[in-house]
C-alpha positions in Angstrom: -52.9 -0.5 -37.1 -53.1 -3.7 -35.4 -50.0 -6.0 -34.5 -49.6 -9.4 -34.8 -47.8 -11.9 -32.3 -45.3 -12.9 -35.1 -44.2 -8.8 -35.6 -44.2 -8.3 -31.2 -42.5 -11.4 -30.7 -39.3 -10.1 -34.0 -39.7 -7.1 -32.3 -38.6 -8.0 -28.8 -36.4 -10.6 -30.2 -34.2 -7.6 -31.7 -35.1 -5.1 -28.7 -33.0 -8.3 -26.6 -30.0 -8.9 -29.2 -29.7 -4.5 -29.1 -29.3 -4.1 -25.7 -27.3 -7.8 -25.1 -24.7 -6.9 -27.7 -23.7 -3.8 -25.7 -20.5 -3.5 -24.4 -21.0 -0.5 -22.2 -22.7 -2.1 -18.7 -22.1 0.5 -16.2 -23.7 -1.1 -13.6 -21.1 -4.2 -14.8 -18.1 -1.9 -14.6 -19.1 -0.1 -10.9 -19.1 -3.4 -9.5 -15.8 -4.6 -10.6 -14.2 -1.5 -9.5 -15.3 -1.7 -5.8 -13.8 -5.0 -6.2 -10.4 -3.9 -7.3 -7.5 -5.5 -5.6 -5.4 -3.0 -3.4 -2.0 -2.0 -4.6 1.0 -4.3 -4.3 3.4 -3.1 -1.8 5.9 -5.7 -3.2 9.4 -4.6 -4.9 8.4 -1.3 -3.4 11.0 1.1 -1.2 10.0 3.5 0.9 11.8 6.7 2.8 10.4 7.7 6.1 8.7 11.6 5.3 6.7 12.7 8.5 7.0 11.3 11.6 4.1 12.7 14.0 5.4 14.0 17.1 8.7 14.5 16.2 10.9 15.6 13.4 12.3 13.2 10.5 16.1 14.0 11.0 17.1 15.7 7.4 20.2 13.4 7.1 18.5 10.1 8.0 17.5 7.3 5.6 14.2 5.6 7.3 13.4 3.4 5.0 12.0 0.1 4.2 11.6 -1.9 0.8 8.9 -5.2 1.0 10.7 -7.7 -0.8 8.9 -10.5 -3.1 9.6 -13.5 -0.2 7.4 -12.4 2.2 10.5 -10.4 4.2 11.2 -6.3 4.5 14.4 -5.2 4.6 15.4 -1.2 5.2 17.3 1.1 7.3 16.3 2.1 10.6 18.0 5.7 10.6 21.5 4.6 11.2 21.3 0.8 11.2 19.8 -1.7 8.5 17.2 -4.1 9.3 15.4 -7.3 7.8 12.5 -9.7 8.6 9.5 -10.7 7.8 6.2 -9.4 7.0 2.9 -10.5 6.2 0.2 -8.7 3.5 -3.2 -9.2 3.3 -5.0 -6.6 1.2 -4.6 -3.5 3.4 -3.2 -5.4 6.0 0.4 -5.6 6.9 2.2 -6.8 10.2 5.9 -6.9 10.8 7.6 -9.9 12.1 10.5 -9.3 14.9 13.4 -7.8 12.9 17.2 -8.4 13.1 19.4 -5.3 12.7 22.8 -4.0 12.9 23.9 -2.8 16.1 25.8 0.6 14.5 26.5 3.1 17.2 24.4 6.3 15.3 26.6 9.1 16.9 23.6 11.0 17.0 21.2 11.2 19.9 18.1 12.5 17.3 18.8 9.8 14.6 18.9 7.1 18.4 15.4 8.2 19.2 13.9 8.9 15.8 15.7 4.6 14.9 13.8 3.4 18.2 10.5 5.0 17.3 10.4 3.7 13.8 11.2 0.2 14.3 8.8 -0.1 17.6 6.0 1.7 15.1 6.6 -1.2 12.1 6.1 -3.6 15.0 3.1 -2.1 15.8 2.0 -1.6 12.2 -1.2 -3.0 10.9 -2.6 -1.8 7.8 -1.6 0.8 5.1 -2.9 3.3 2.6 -1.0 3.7 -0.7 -1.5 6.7 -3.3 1.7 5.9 -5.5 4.1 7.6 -4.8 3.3 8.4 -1.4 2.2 5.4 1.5 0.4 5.8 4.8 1.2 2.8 7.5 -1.3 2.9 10.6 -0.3 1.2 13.6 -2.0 0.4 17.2 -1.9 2.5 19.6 -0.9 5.5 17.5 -3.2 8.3 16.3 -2.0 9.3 13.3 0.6 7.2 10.6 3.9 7.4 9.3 4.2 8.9 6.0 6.4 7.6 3.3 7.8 8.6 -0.6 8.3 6.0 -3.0 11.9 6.1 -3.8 12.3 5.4 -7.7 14.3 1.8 -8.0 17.8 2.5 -7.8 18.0 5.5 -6.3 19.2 4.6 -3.1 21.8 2.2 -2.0 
């Protein structure tokens, strides 16, 4: 059986409209996924978990929450803090904080305070698996790990 142009030509037509009209396009959907944004870190808190090279002190509260103006705010292990900080995707850097100057009584909660602010000034970028966050900083090896702390949990 012979075919004429009038049947190939209907033919592709409908072969085109088939395969246009679908609305699965995997190769569509991979690409928009290795393009998704990275998680917000804002109007998120965060309590200080591991510490390499030391212990987290079972009665502090490390902690910081990124607040929606662009500034973090959080407890250093006996002292509050707040300033500003800057995110770009993954990135994150920590402007010079202010903080209370709260005697800790406490010579682990001291040392473990000092290291945790001087890493957040060192910080630049993060990894977040909700609920847990990693923060890499230069010079360091390996990053501080955080748990989400549920909104209003913590005061």
């Amino acid at each position: 059986m012979k075919w004429g142009p009038s049947f190939l030509l209907a033919a592709l037509i409908a072969t085109l409209s088939i395969s246009c009209s679908s609305t699965h396009n995997p190769v569509l959907s991979n690409a928009a996924a290795s393009f998704k944004k990275p998680p917000s870190l804002i109007g998120t808190e965060w309590l200080l978990t591991d510490m390499p090279g030391t212990t987290v002190v079972l009665t502090s509260k490390a902690s910081f929450s990124v607040l929606e103006n662009g500034r973090v705010a959080g407890n250093g292990s006996c002292n509050r803090f707040t300033g500003p900080v800057e995110i770009d995707g993954r990135k994150i850097k920590f402007g010079p904080v202010a903080s209370t100057r709260t005697a800790c009584g406490d010579d682990a909660l001291t040392a473990e305070e000092a290291q945790f602010l001087k890493f957040l000034s060192a910080a630049n970028r993060f990894e977040m698996t909700d609920p847990f966050l990693l923060l890499f900083a230069e010079g360091y090896q390996q990053p501080l790990h955080f748990s989400r702390i549920p909104p209003n949990t913590f005061e």
